[in-house]
Every structure is written in structure tokens, then in C-alpha cells.
DRENPA-3360 file (N, C-alpha, C; in nm, 2 decimals, always signed):
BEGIN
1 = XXXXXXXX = +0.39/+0.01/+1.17/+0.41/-0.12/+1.10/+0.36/-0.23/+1.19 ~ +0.36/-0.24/+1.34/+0.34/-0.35/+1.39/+0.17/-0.36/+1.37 ~ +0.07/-0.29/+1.36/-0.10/-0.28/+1.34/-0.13/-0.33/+1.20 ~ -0.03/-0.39/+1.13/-0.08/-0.40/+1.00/-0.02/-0.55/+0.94 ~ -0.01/-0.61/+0.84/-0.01/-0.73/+0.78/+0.17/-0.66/+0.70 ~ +0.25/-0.83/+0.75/+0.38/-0.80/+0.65/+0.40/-0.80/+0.52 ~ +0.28/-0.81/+0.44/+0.26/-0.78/+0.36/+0.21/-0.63/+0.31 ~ +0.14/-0.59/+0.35/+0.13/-0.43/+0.34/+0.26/-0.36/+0.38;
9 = XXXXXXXX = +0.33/-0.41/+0.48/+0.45/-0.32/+0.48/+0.57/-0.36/+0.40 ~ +0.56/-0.46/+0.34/+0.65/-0.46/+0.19/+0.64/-0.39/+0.11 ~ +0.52/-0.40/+0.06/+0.43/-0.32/-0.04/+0.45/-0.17/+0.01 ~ +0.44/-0.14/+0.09/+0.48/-0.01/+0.13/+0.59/+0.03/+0.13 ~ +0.69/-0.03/+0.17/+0.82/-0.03/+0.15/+0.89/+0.00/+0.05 ~ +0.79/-0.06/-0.10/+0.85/-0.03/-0.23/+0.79/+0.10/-0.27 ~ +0.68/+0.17/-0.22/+0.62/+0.32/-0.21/+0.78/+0.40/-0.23 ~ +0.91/+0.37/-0.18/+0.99/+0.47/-0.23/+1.03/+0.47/-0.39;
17 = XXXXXXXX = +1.00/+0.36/-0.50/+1.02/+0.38/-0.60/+0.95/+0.49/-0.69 ~ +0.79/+0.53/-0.62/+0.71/+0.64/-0.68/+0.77/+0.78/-0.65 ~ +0.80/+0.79/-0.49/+0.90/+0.89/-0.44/+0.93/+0.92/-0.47 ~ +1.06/+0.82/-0.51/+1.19/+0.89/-0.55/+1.18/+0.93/-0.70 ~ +1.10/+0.92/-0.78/+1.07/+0.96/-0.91/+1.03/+1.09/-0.88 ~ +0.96/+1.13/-0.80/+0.86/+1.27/-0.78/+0.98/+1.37/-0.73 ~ +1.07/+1.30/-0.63/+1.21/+1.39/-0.57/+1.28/+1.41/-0.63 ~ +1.33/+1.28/-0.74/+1.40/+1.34/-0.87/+1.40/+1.48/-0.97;
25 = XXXXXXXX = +1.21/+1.42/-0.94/+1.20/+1.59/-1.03/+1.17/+1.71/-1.02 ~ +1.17/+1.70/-0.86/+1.16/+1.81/-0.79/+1.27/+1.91/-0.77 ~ +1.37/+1.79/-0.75/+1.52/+1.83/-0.65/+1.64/+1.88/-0.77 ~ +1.64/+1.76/-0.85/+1.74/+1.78/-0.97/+1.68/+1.80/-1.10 ~ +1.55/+1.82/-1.13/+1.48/+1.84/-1.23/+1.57/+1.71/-1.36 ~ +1.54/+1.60/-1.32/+1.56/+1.49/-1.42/+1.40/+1.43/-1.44 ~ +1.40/+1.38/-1.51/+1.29/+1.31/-1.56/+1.34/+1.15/-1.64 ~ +1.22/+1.11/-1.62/+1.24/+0.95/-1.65/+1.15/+0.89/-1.73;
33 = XXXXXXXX = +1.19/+0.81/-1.81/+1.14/+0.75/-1.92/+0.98/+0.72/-1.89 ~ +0.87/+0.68/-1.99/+0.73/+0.65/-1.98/+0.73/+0.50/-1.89 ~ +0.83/+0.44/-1.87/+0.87/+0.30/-1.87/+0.89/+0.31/-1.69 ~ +0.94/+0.37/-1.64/+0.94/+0.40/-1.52/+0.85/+0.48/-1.43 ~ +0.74/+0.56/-1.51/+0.63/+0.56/-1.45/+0.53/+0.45/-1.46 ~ +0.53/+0.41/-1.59/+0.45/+0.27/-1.57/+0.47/+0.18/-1.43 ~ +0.59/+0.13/-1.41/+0.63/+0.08/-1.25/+0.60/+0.13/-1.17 ~ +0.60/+0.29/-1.15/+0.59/+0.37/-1.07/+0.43/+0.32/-1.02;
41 = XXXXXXXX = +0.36/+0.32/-1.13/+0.18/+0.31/-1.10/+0.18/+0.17/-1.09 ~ +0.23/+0.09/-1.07/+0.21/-0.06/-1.08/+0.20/-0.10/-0.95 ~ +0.33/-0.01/-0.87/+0.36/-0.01/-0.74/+0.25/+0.05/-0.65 ~ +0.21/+0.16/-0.68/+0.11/+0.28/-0.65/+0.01/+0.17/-0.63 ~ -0.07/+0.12/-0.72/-0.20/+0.08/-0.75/-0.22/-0.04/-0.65 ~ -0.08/-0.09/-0.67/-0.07/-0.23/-0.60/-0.09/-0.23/-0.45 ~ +0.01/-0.13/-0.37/-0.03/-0.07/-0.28/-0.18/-0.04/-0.24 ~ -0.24/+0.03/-0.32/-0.38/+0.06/-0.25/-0.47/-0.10/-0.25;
49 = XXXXXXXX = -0.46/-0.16/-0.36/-0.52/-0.22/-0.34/-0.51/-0.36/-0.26 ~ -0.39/-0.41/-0.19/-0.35/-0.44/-0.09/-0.41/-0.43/-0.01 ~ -0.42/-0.26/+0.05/-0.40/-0.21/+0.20/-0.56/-0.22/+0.18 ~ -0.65/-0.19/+0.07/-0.78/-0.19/+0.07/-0.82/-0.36/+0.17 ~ -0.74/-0.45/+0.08/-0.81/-0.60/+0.08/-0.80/-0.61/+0.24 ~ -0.65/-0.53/+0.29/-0.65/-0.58/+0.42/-0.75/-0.48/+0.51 ~ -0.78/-0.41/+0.51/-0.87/-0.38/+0.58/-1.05/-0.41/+0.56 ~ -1.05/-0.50/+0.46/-1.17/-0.56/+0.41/-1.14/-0.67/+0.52;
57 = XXXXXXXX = -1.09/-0.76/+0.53/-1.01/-0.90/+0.62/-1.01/-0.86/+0.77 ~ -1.00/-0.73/+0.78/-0.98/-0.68/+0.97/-1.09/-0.68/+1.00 ~ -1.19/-0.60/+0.87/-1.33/-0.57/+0.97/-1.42/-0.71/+0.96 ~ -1.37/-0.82/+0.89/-1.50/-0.95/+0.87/-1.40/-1.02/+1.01 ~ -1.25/-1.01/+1.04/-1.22/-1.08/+1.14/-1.30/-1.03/+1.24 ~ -1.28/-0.90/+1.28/-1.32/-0.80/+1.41/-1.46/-0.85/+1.36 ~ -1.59/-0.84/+1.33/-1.72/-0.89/+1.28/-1.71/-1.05/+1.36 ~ -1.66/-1.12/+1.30/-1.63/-1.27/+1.39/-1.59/-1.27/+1.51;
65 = XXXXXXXX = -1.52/-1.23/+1.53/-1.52/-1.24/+1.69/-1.66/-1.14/+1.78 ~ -1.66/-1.09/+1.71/-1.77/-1.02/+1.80/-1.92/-1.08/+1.80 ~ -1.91/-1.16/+1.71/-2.08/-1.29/+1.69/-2.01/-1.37/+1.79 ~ -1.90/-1.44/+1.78/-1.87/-1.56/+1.88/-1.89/-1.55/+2.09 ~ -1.82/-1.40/+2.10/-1.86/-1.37/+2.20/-2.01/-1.31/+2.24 ~ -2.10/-1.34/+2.16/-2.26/-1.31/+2.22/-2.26/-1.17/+2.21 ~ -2.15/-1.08/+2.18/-2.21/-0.95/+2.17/-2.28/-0.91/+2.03 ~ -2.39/-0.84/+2.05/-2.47/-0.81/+1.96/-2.39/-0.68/+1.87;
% end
């Protein structure tokens, strides 16, 4: 958690609502409405595409600093 943006680890944080859907129906074989997979992937999606943006943001930071300091 500390290598990454407090925002990715919110976002990740809520990763246990896909989880616990998948454990549910692993463990106690319940299943859940169309309505709670929809969230389920809202979460999912949201997540990746987050963690994408932030790692688009690390490499143009890390890219800047490395023109500032003269290294080629």
C-alpha cells in the first residue's frame, strides 16, 4: 500500500465486494441477484482502470525527472 496512490488503495479496498460474491458461491452456494453483479463489475472495472491511469502518471513523472537531471 505505501508504493501506490490513496486512491488506488480505496479502490482496492472495495475489491472485497467482487470477493465476497465469488466466496458466497463458493462456500455457501447462495447466489445473488443480476443487480449485484452489475456493482460487482462497476467496482472491478473501476479498479483497473484506476490502477492503469496511475501507472500511466508514475512513468510520465519518473520520464520528468529523468530529462531534468541531464540523464539521457
Amino acid at each position: 500500500m505505501l508504493l501506490t496512490t490513496p486512491l488506488v488503495v480505496t479502490v482496492g479496498l472495495s475489491m472485497t465486494i467482487p470477493l465476497s460474491l465469488i466466496g458466497q458461491m463458493i462456500l455457501s452456494k447462495q447466489y445473488s441477484s443480476i443487480l449485484y453483479w452489475v456493482g460487482s463489475l462497476v467496482v472491478l472495472c473501476s479498479f483497473l482502470i484506476i490502477n492503469h491511469e496511475s501507472k500511466d502518471d508514475a512513468a510520465a513523472a519518473e520520464h520528468e525527472s529523468t530529462e531534468g537531471n541531464g540523464v539521457p
